[in-house]
matplotlib code that plots the C-alpha trace (Angstrom):
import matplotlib.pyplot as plt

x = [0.0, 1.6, 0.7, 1.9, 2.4, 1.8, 4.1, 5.2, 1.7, 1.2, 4.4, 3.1, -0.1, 1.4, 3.9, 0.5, -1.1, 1.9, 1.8, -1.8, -0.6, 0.2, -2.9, -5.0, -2.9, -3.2, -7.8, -7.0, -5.8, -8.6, -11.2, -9.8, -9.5, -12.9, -14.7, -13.4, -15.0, -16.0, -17.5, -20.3, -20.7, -24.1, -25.8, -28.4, -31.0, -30.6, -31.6, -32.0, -33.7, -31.6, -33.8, -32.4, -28.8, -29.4, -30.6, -26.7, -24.9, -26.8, -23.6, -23.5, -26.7, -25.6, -23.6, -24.3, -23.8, -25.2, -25.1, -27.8, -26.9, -27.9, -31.6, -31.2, -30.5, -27.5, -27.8, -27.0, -23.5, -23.0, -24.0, -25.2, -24.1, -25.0, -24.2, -24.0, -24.7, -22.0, -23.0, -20.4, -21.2, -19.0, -19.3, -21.4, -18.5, -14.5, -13.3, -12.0, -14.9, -18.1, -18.7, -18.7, -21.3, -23.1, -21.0, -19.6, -16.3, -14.4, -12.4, -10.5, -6.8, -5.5, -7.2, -6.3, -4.6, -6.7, -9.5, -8.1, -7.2, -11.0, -9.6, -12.6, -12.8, -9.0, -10.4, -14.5, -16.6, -19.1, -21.9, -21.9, -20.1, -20.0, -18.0, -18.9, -18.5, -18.9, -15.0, -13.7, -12.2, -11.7, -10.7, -7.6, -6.1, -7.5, -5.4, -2.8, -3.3, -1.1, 0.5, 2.6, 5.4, 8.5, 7.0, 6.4, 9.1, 9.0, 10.7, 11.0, 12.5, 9.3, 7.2, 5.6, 4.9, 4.6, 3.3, 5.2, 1.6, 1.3]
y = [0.0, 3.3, 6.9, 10.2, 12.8, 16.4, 18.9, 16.5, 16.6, 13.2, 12.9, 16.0, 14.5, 11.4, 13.0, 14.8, 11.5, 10.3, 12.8, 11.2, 7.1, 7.4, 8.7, 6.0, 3.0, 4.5, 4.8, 1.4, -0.4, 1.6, 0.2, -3.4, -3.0, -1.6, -4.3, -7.1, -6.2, -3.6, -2.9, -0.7, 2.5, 2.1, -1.0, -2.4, -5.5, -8.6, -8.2, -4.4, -3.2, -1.6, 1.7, 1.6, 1.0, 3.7, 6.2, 6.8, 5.2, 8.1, 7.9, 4.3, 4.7, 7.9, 8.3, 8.3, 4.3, 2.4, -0.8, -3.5, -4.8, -2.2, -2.7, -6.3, -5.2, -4.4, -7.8, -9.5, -8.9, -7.5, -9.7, -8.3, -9.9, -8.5, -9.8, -7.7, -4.3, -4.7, -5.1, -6.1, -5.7, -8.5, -9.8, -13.2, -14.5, -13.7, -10.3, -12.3, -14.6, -11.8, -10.6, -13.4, -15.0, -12.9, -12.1, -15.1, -15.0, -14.9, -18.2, -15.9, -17.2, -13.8, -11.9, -8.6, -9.2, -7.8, -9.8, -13.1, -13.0, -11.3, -7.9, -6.3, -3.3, -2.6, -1.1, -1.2, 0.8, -2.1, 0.7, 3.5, 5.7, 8.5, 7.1, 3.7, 0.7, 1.5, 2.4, 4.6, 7.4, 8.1, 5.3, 6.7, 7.3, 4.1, 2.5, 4.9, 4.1, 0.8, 1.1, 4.4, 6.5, 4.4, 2.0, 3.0, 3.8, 6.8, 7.8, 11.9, 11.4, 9.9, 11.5, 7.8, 6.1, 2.3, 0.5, -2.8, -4.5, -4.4]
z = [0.0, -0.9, 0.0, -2.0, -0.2, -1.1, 0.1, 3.3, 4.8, 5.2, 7.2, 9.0, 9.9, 10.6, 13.4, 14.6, 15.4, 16.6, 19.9, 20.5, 20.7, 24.5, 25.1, 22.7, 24.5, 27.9, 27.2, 25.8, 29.0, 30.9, 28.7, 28.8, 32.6, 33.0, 30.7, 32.8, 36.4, 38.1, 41.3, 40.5, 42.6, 43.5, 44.5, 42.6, 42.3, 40.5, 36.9, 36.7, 33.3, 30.7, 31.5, 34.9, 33.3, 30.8, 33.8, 34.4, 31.4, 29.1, 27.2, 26.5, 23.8, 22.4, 18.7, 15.2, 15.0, 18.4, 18.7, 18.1, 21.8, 23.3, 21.9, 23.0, 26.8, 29.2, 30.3, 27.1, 27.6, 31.0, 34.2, 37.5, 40.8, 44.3, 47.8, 51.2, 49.5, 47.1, 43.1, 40.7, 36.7, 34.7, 31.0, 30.5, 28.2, 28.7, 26.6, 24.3, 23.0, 24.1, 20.4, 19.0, 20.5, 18.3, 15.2, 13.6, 13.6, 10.0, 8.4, 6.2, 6.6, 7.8, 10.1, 11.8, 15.1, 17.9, 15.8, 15.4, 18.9, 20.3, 21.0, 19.2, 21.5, 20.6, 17.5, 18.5, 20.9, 22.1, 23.0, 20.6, 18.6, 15.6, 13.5, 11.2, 12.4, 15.5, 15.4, 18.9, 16.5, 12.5, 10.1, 9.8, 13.5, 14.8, 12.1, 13.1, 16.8, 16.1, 12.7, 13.2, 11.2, 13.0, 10.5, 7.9, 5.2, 3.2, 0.5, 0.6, -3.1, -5.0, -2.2, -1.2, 2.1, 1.8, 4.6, 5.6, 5.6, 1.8]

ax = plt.figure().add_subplot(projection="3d")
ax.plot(x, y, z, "-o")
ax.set_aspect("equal")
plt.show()
């Protein structure tokens, strides 16, 4: 895959995206963490409805692009436990295998990393979100998120970017 570049602003953008990676990684781990188990703040009953959920989660069904699961109910991917005042909100499948209970998962022979391996929300927002796909930013800089500059090699000469991938 090769890029031209016009006047040096693809490297430019490039190097502006570049300064936002930390951050992306860094709201990556928080999401991963968060989706595994989390003690929620207040406590609530067994099988709450998805109104009740939505009452403070507002956010959650919100965005251009919302997912069909939310119409299906909080509880068709998250599972409500409470004991001694204390409720805890975990997935009904592991990370890794949630989406595709759902979503058959593709027999292409290669497949995207974070895919192959279940790491949909690596790329994904599970809830909603304004871009297609239900992607967590633009095409480009969640592509860019992973597959930076440092690898890409560009050749200021012809004014091309090729990407290692292809």
């Amino acid at each position: 895959m090769r890029f031209h570049l016009k006047g040096g602003a693809f490297v430019r953008e490039i190097d502006q995206l570049a300064r936002y990676i930390p951050v992306f990684i860094l709201c990556l781990v928080v999401l991963r963490t968060v989706a595994h188990a989390a003690q929620h703040p207040v406590p609530l009953e067994k099988n709450p409805t998805s109104a009740e959920c939505i009452g403070c989660h507002a956010d959650k069904s919100k965005g251009k692009y919302v997912h069909s699961a939310i119409a299906m109910g909080c509880t068709t991917c998250h599972k409500v436990t409470s004991a001694k005042g204390t409720t805890l909100i975990t997935l009904v499948s592991p990370a890794n295998e949630l989406c595709f209970t759902c979503h058959k998962k593709s027999g292409e022979k290669y497949l995207h990393a974070p895919y192959a391996q279940g790491d949909c929300t690596v790329c994904h927002s599970p809830h909603a979100s304004d871009w297609p796909d239900h992607l967590l930013a633009a095409p480009q800089d969640v592509c860019m998120g992973c597959h930076v500059r440092e690898r890409l090699k560009v050749d200021e000469q012809n004014r091309t970017a090729t990407v290692p991938w292809g």
